[in-house]
VOLOPA-848806 format. One record per residue: x, y, z of N, C-alpha, C in turn. Coordinates in nm, 2 decimals, decimal comma. Layout:
REM residues N
R n.east n.north   n.up ca.east ca.north  ca.up c.east c.north   c.up
R      X       Y      Z       X        Y      Z      X       Y      Z
...
REM end
This chain:
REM residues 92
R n.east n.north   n.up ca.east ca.north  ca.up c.east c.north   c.up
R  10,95   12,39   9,76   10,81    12,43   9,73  10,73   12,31   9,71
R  10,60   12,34   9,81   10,53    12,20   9,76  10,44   12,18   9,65
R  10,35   12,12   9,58   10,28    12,16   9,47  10,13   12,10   9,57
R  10,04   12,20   9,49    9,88    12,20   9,53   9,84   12,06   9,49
R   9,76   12,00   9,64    9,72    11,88   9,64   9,57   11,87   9,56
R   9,54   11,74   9,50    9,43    11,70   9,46   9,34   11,61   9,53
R   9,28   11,61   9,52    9,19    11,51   9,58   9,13   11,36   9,54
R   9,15   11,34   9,43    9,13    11,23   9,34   9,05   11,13   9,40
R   8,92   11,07   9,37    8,87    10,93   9,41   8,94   10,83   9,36
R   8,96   10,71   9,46    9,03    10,65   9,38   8,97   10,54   9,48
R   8,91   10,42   9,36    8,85    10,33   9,45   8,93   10,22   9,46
R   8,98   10,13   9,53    9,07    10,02   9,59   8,97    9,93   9,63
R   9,03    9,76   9,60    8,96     9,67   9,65   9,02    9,67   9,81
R   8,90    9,64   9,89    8,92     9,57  10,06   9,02    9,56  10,07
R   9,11    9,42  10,00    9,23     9,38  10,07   9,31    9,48  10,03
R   9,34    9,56   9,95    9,46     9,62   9,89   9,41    9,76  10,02
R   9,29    9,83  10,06    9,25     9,92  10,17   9,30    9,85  10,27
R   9,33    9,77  10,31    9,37     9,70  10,45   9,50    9,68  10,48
R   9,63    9,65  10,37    9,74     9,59  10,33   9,76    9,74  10,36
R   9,71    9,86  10,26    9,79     9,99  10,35   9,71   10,02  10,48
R   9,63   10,00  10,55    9,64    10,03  10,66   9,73    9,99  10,82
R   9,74    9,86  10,72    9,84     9,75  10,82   9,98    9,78  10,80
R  10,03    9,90  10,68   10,17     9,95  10,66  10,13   10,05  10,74
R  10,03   10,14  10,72   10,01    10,28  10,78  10,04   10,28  10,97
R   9,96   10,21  10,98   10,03    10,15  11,14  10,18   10,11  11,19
R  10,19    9,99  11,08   10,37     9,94  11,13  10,45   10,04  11,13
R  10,46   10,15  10,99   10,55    10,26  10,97  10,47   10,39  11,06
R  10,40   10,41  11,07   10,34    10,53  11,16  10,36   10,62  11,07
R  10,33   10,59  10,95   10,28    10,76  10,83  10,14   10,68  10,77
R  10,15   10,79  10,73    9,96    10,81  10,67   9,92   10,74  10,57
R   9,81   10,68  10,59    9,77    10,57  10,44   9,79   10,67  10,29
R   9,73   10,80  10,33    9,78    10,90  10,22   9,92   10,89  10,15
R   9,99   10,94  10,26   10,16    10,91  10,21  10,22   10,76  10,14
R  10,15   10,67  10,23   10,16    10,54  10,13  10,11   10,53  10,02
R   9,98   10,60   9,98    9,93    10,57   9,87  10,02   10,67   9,75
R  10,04   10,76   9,79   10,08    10,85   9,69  10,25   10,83   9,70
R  10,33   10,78   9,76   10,48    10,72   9,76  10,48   10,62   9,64
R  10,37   10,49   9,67   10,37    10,39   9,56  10,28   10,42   9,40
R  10,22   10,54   9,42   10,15    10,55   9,27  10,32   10,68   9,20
R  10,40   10,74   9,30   10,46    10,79   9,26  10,58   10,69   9,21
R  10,59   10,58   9,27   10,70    10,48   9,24  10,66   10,44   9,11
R  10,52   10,43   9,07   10,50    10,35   8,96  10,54   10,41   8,88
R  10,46   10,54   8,88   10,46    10,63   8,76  10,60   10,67   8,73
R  10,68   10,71   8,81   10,81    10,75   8,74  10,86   10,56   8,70
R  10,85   10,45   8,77   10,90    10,30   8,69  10,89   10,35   8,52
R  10,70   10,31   8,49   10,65    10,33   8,39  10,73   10,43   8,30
R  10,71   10,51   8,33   10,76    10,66   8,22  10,94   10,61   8,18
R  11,00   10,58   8,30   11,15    10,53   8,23  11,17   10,42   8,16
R  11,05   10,29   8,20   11,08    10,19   8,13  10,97   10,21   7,97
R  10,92   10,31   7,96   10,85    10,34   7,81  10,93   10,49   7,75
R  11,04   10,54   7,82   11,18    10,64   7,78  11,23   10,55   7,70
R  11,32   10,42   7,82   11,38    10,35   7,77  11,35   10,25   7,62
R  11,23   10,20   7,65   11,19    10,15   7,49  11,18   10,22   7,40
R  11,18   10,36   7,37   11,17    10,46   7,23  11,31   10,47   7,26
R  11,39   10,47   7,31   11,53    10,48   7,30  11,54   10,35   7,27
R  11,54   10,25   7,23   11,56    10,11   7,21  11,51   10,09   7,04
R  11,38   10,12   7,03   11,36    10,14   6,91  11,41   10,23   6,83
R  11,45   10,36   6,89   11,51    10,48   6,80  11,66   10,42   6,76
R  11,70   10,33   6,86   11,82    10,31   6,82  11,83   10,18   6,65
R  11,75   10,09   6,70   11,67     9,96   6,58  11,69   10,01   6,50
R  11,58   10,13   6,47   11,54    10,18   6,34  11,67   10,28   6,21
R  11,78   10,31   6,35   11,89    10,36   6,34  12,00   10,27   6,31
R  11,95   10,12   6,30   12,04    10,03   6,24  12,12    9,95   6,38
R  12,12    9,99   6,45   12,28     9,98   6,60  12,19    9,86   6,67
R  12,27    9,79   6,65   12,24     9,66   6,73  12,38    9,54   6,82
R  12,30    9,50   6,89   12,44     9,45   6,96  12,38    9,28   6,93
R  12,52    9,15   6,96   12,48     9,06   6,93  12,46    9,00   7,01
R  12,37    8,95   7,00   12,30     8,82   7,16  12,40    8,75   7,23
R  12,45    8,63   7,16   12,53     8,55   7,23  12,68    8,62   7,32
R  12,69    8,79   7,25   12,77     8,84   7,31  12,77    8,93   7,44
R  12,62    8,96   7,45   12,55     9,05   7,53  12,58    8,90   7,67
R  12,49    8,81   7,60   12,48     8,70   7,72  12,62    8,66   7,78
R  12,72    8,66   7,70   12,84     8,63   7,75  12,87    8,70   7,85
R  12,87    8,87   7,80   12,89     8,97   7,87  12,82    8,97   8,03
R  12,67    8,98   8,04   12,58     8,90   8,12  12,64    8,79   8,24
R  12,66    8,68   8,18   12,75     8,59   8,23  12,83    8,61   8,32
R  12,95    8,69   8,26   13,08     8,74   8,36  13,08    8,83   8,48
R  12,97    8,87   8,46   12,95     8,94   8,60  12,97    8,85   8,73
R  12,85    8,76   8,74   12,91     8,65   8,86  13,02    8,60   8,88
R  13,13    8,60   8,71   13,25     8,53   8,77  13,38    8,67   8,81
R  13,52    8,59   8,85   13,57     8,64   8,85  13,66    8,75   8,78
R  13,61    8,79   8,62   13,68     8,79   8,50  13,56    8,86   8,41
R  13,48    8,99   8,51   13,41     9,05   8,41  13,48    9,09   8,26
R  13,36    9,06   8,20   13,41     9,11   8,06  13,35    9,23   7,99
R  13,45    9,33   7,91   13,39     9,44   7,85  13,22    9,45   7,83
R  13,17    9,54   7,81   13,06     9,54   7,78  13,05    9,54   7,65
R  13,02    9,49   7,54   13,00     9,44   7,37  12,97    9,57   7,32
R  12,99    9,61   7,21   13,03     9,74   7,15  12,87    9,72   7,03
R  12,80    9,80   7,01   12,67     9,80   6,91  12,76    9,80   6,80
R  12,70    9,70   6,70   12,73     9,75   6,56  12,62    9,79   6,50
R  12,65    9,86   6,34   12,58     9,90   6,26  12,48    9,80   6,19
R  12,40    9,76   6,17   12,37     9,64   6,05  12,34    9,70   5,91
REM end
């Protein structure tokens, strides 16, 4: 089911009207679909990475914290051969 379109003004500088018109061509979909594909990309980015910081804070304020030099270790081992566990939150 699709949901009822809006119409929204939305004013854009020249170059940024042009950069999708020159996608709207390469790909052969509609400057419309471009525009509303990448304001949909943003907006769900935004909303998970401001989810994920109240989950980050909820967790702070809840004491649980993990330790740096072990997170970065952890971090680290990815590239090598010899991943290592992922570091366990403690309480403080």
């Amino acid at each position: 089911m699709t949901q009822p379109l809006k119409r929204p003004l939305v004013e854009l500088p020249e170059s940024l009207e042009a950069q999708i018109a020159s996608l709207a061509e390469k790909t052969g979909r509609s400057r419309s679909l471009i525009v509303n594909d990448a304001i949909g990309t943003y907006v769900n980015n935004q909303l998970r990475w401001f989810n994920e910081m109240d989950s980050a804070i909820a967790d702070a304020k809840a004491g649980h914290s993990f330790d740096g030099p072990e997170v970065l270790d952890w971090l680290e081992s990815w590239d090598s051969g010899a991943k290592k566990a992922r570091p366990k939150p403690s309480k403080l």
